[in-house]
N, C-alpha and C positions, 0 to 999 in steps of 0.2 A: 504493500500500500504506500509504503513511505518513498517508494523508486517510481512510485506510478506520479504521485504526488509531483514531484521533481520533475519529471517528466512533462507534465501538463503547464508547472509554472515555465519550464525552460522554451515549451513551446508560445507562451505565451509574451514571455521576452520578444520574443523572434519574430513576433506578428506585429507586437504592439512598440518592439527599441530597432530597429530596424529598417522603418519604411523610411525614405529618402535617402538612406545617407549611401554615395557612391563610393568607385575607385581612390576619391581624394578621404575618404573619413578618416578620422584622427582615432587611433585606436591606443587604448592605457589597457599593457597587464600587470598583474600586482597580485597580491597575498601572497598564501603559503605555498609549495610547492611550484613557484612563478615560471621554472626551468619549461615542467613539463609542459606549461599553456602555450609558453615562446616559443618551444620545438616543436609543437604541433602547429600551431598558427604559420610556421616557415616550411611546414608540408607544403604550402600554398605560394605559387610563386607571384613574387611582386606586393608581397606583406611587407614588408622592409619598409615599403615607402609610407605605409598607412599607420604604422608603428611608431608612434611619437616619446612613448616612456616603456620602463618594464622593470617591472620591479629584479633588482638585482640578485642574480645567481648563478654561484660556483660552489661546486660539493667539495673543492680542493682540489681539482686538475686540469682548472682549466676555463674558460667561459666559452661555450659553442657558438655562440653567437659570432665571435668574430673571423670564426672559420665560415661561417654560415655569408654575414653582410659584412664587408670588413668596412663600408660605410658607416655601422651603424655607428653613433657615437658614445662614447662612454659616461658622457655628461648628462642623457637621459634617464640613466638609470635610479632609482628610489630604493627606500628603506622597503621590506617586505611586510611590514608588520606596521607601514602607513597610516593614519584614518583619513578618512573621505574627503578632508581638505586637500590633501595634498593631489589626489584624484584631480580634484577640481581646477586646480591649480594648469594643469594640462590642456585643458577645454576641450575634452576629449567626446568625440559623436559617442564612440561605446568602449564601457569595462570590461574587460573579461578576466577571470576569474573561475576558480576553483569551489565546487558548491562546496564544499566546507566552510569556505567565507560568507556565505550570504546569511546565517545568525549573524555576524559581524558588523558586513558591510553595507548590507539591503538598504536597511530605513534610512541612514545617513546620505546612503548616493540617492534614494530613493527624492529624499526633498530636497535634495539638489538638483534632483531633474534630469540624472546622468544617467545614462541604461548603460545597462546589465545584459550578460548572458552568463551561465552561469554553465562549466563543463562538470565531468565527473572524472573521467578518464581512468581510473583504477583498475578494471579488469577490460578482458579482450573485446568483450562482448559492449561494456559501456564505449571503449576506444571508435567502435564499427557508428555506433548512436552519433557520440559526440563529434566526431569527423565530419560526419555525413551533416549534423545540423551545421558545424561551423560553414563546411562547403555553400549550406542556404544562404546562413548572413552574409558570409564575403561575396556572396553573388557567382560563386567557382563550383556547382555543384557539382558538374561534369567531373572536373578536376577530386572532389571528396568523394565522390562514388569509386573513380579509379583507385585512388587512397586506397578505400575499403575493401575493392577487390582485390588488391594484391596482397595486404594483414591476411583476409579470410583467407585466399589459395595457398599460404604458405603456412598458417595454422593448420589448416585442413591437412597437408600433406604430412601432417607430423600424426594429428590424431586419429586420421585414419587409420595409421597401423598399429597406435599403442591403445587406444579403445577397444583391439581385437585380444588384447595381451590378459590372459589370467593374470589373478590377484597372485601366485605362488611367480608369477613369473614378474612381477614386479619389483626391484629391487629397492630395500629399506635405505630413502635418501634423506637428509639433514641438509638443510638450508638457513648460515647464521652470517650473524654482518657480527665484525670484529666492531665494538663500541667504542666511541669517541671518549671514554670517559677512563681510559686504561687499555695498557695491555692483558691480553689473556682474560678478557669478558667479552662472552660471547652470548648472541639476542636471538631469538627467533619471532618471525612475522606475526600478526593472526592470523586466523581462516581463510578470513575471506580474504587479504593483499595479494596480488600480483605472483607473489614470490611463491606462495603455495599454491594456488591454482597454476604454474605452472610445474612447479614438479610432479605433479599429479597428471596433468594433460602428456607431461613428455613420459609418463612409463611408469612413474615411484610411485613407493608409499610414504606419504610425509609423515613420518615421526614423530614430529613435536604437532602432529594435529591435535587438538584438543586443547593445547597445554597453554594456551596464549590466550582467553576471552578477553582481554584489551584492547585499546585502538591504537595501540603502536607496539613497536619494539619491546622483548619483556627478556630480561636475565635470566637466563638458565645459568644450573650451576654444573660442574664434569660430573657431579654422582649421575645427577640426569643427563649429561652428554653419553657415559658409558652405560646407564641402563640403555638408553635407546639403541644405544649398540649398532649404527648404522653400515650398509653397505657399499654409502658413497657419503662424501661431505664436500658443499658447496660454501666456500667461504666467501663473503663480500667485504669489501674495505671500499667504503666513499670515500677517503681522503687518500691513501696512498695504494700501492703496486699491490691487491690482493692474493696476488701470487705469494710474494713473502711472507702474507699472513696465512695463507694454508702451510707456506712451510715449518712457519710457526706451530700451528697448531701442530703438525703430523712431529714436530721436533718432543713436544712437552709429555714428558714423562709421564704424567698421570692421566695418557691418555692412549699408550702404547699398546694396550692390550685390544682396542678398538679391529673389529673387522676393518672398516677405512684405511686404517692408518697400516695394521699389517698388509691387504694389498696394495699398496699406495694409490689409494682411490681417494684422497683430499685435492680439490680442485680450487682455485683461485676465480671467480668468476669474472669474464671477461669485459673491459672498459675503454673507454677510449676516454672523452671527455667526461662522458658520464657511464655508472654500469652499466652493465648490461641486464640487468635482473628488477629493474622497477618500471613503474607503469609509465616511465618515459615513451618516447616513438620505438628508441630501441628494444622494446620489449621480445618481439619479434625474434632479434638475432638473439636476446637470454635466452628464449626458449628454442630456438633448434639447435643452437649451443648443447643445450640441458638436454634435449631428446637423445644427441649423437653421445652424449659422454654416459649415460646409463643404458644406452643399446645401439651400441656401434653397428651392430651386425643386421638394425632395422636400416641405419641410415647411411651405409656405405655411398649410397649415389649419391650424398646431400655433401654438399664443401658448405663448410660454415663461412670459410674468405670469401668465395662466392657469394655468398647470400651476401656478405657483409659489402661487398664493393656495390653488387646489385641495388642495396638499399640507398645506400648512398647517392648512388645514380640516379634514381627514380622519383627515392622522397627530395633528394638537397640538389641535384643539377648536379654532383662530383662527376668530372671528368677522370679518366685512370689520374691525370698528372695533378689534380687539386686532391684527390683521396691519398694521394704517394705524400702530397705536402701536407694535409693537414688532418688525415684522419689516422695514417699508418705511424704517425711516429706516437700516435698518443695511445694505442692500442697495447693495452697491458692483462695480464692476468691468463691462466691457462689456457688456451684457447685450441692449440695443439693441431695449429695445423699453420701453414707458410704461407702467406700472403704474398 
């Protein structure tokens, strides 16, 4: 009810914040999560020029944006955690925004008079929704339907063979982000984020399902890393080379008796500017990443480089020689195969 809800106000943005405003509209993003609205809103070619502020963001490796516009200037960028003056401040035709913000930010832009749309973006299924509505508002719907179709046909290609797979033939996987707050603490997602719906889609059985009812990130301790005893471990580091921090892990003693760790099955998940494991645009390359490294033997005809140049190509305009300059030197984390 509460997604159908969402749904009907988002549509309602879209009818009523919308009408007039063309190719020249002054567009503000901002709140939480601001990465993921900017890299999606640049699926869309010639957003650059209608993009006047954005609220600032970099997870530590990087800001994509300026591999993306290297026009864009850096002096447009805002605090993320803003209020509606500063919005205003823009004189922006529309906000966009993460519906997590609109308890926040609604009523204050609301009697300012500033529209709204408001995305979700979080799993695959909302990715395919909110594409396609942005595609309305920019007036690109042609352009967000393609979007969609290429996410679906590359999802599709994955879950059609591990949807086929018994629960014995699914191997016990762990999916944890090394935390900003120490070495050697390690989080797992909730349910419903990104990061478990895709270990699940690509083959696994997620481990720590159950163990998170939160709305973010929640500390596990090694008693519970070594019950769940997994048969693959997926490390994330948003700030540095995730690779070193799987090697971390698979190093720490009180974790040696792990099935992972005796086949060397701790993976570093893969990143460039940003992971590859959140409900960014990159989501796509986490998950057939994540299908090939728990069942090789489903995905031998699948190259992850490939995919990876592909996307680049398709969603951002990289030519071979702008993906060699600006996307291969930022590419870190196990990835296990040669670009």
């Amino acid at each position: 009810m509460k997604r159908t809800i969402l749904l009907m106000l988002v549509l309602v943005l879209i009818i009523a914040g919308t009408s007039g405003l063309g190719a020249q509209q002054r567009i503000v993003i901002g709140g939480k999560a601001s990465i993921m609205l900017v890299d999606a809103a640049y699926l869309f070619p010639g957003i650059g020029k209608r993009i006047v502020a954005y609220a600032s963001g970099d997870q530590g490796l990087g800001n994509f944006i300026s591999a993306i516009d290297p026009n864009f200037k850096n002096n447009v960028s805002f605090d993320k955690s803003a209020g509606a003056e500063v919005y205003a401040s823009f004189k922006p035709d529309l906000v966009i925004l993460k519906s997590a913000m609109m308890s926040q930010l609604k009523a204050p832009l609301d009697s300012l008079g500033i529209r709204q749309l408001y995305l979700s973006l979080e799993t695959p299924e909302q990715y395919y929704e909110d594409l396609a509505t942005l595609g309305r508002v920019l007036g690109a719907e042609k352009r967000g339907a393609d979007v969609v179709s290429w996410y679906a046909d590359h999802e599709a290609r994955i879950v059609s063979r591990t949807s086929k797979l018994d629960m014995a033939k699914r191997p016990r996987v762990l999916v944890m982000q090394l935390s900003a707050s120490g070495e050697s603490i390690w989080q797992v997602p909730p349910d419903s984020w990104m990061q478990t719906i895709m270990a699940e889609r690509a083959g696994g059985q997620a481990v720590w399902k159950g163990a998170n009812p939160g709305s973010g990130w929640a500390t596990v301790s090694v008693e519970q890393i070594a019950a769940w005893n997994p048969d693959y471990v997926f490390i994330i580091d948003y700030r540095g080379n995730s690779a070193k921090a799987a090697e971390a892990f698979g190093k720490d003693q009180r974790l040696s008796s792990l099935k992972a760790v005796k086949s060397d099955a701790v993976y570093g998940f893969p990143q460039d500017f940003y992971s590859w494991d959140q409900p960014d645009t990159r989501w796509i390359l986490g998950f057939t990443w994540l299908a090939k490294r728990i069942h090789p033997e489903l995905f031998a005809d699948i190259s992850v480089a490939q995919t990876a140049r592909d996307f680049f190509s398709f969603m951002y305009g990289f030519d071979a020689a702008a993906f060699r300059s600006h996307i291969l030197p930022k590419i870190q984390g196990d990835v296990g195969e040669q670009f």
